[in-house]
C-alpha positions as CSV (number, residue, x, y, z in Angstrom):
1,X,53.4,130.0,67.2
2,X,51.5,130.3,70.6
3,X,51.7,126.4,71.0
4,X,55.7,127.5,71.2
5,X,55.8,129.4,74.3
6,X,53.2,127.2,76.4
7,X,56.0,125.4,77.9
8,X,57.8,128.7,78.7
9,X,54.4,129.7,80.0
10,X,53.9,126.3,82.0
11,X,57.1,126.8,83.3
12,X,56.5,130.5,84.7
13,X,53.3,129.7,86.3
14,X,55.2,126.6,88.4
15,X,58.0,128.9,89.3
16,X,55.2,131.2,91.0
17,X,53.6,128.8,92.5
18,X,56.7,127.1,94.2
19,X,57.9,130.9,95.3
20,X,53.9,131.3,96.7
21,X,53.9,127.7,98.4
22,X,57.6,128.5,100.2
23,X,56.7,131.7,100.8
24,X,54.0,130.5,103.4
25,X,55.9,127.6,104.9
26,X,55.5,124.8,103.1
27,X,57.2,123.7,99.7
28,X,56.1,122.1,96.4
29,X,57.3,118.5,95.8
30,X,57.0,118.6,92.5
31,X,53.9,116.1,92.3
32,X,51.4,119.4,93.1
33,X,51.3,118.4,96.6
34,X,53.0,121.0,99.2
35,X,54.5,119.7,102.7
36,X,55.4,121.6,106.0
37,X,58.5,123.8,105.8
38,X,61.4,121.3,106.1
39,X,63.2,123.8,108.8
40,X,60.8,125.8,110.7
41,X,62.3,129.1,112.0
42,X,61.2,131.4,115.0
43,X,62.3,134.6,116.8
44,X,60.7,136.1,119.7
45,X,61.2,139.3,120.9
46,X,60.4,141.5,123.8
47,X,59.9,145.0,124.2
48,X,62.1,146.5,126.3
49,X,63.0,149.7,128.3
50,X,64.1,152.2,127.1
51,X,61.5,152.5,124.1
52,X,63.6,152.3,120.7
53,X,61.7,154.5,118.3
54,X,62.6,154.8,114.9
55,X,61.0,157.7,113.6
56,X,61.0,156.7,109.9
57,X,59.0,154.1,110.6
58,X,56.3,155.8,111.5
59,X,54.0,158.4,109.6
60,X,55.5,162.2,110.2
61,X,53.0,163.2,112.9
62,X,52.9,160.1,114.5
63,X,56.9,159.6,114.9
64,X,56.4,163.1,117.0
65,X,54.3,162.0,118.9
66,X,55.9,158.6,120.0
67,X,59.6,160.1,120.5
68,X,59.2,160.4,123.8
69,X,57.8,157.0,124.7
70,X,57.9,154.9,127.9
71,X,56.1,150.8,129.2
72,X,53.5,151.4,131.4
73,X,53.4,154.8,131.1
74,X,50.9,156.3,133.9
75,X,50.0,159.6,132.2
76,X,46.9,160.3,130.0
77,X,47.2,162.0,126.8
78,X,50.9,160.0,125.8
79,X,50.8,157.8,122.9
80,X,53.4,154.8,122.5
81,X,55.2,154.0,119.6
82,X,58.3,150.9,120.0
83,X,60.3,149.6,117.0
84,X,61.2,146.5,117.0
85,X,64.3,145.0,114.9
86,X,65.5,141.7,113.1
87,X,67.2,140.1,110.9
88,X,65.6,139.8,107.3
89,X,66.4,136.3,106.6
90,X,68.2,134.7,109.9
91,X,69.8,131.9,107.1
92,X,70.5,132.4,103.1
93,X,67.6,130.5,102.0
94,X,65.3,131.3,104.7
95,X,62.1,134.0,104.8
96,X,59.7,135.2,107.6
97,X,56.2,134.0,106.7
98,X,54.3,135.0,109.6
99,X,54.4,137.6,112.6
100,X,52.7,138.0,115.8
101,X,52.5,141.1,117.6
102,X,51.1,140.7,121.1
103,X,50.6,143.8,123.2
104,X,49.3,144.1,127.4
105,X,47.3,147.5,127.6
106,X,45.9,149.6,130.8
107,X,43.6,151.5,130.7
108,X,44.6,154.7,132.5
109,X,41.1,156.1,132.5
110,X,37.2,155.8,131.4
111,X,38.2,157.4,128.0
112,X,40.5,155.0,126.9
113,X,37.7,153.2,125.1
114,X,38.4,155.0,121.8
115,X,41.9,154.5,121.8
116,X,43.7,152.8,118.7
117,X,46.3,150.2,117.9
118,X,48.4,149.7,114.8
119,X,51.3,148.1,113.4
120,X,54.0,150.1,111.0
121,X,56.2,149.0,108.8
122,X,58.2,151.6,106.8
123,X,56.0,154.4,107.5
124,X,52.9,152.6,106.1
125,X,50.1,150.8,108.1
126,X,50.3,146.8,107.8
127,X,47.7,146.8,110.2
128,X,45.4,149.6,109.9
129,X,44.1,151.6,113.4
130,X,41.9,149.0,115.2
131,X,40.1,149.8,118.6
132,X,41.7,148.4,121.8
133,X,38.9,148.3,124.2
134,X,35.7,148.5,121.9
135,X,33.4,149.8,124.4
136,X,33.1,151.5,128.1
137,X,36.0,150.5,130.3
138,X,37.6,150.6,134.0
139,X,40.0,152.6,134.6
140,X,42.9,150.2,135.2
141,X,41.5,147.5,133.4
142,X,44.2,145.2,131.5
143,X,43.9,143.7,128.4
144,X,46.1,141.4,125.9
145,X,45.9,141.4,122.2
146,X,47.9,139.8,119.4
147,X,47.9,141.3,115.7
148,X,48.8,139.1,112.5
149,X,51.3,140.3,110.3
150,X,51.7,138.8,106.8
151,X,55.2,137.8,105.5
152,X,55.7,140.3,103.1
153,X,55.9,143.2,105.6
154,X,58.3,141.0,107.7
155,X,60.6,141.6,104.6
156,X,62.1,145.0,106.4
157,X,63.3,144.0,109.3
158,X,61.2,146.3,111.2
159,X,57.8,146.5,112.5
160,X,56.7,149.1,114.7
161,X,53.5,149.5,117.6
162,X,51.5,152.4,118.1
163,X,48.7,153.4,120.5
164,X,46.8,156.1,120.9
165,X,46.8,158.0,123.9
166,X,45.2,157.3,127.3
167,X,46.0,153.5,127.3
168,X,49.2,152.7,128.8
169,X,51.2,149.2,127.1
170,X,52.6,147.3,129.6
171,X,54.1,144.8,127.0
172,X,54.7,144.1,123.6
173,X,56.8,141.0,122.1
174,X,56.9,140.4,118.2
175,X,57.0,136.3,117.6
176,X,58.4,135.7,114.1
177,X,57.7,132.0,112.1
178,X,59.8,131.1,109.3
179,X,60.9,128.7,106.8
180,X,64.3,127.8,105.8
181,X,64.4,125.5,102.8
182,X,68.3,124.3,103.4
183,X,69.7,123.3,107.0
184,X,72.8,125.7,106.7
């Protein structure tokens, strides 16, 4: 009786693993060997005055605190929040497989150093509070980092920035990398 459902079995575990192969840009050719995605996708997009905030996508006490956000802001004590918005799929049979948040800080004074950075996606952190700055700092120093985000979270549409609260962000643009497995 088991020897009955190992080809259903077979069969389940090489539908996952095509789905898991696609999923990060490449697909199965049937011989176990995967290949680059046949039609790469990418999006790039730029922050851009005035701050879109969408409060849902942040935790409660953070979505207060963001609402009021501005680039380059020159006071201390603000923190930033930006949304930004896309298309879940730009084609039928296409998915988002990787993201890349890249934000320009300033430091608006000597305390900065503890401030955080992290990335939002439906109100939960995809990228968890990491330091900006990581030790003492000028005031007025500028620096550029980029964040990872995996596929699955790209799966919203949305993915939102937030720092914490003497750092001013000059920038921010979200690059998006894809795979569409048809040309339509």
């Amino acid at each position: 009786m088991r020897s009955a459902n190992l080809p259903a079995r077979y069969l389940i575990v090489s539908l996952l693993l095509v789905v898991s192969v696609a999923a990060q840009g490449e697909h199965w050719t049937g011989l176990g060997r995967s290949m680059p995605c046949p039609h790469p996708a990418k999006l790039v997009l730029n922050g851009h005055s005035p701050v879109k905030v969408v409060p849902k996508e942040f935790p409660p006490a953070i979505a207060m605190e963001v609402a009021t956000s501005v680039f380059n802001q020159p006071q201390n004590n603000k923190s930033f929040g930006y949304t930004f918005s896309f298309p879940v799929c730009p084609k039928e049979c296409c998915s988002w497989t990787t993201g890349y948040l890249t934000a320009t800080f300033k430091a608006l004074q000597s305390s900065s150093a503890n401030d955080i950075a992290a990335i939002y996606v439906n109100g939960v952190a995809v990228v968890s509070s990491q330091s900006i700055w990581g030790g003492t700092i000028p005031t007025n120093a500028i620096k550029t980092s980029t964040f990872a985000i995996s596929g699955s979270a790209l799966a919203h549409g949305k993915v939102s920035l937030f720092v914490k609260n003497d750092t001013a962000v000059v920038s921010a643009q979200l690059a998006l990398e894809g795979c569409c497995l048809c040309s339509k």
